[in-house]
N, C-alpha and C positions, 0 to 999 in steps of 0.2 A: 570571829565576830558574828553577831547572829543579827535576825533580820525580826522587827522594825530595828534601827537605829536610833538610839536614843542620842538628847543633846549632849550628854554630856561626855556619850562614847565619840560622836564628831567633834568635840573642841580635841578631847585628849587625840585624836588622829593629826587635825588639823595642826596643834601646835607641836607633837612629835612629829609634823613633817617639816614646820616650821624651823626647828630647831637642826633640825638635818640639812637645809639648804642656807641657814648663816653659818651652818657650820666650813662651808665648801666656800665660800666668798672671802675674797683674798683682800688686805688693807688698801689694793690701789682699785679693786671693783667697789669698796663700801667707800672711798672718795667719790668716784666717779655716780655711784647710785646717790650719794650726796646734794654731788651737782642737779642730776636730772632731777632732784627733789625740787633743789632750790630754783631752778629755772626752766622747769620741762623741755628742755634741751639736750641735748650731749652734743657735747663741744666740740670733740672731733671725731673723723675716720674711726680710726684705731677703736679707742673708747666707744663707739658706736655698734663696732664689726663685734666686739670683746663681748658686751654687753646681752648686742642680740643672738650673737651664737650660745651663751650660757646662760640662756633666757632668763634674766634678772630684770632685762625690760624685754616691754613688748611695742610692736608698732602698731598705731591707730591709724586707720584710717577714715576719715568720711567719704562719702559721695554725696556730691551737691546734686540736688533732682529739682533741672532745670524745670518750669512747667511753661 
């Protein structure tokens, strides 16, 4: 790849990597990534632990800045 980067060489990067990591997601993580769609939640333990070890989600957090 050569340097400036053009848009169209980062879409084609982006979605050949895209394609690379639906490829590795199993029918009970594309339920569960389902859920957290549908509810910004994960529902349990397990589905939680699954999730963020094969970073499909990630954890947000804030900090409230008392004043």
């Amino acid at each position: 790849m050569r340097l400036p980067l053009t848009e169209d060489s980062l879409e084609d990067a982006i979605a050949d990597d895209l394609n690379k990591m639906s490829l590795g997601v199993s029918p009970e993580e594309w339920e569960l990534l389902r859920q957290v769609h549908r509810t910004k939640k994960v529902q349990d333990t397990v589905g939680y632990e699954r999730l963020i070890r094969t970073r499909r989600v990630f954890l947000c957090r804030t900090a409230k800045i008392m004043v």
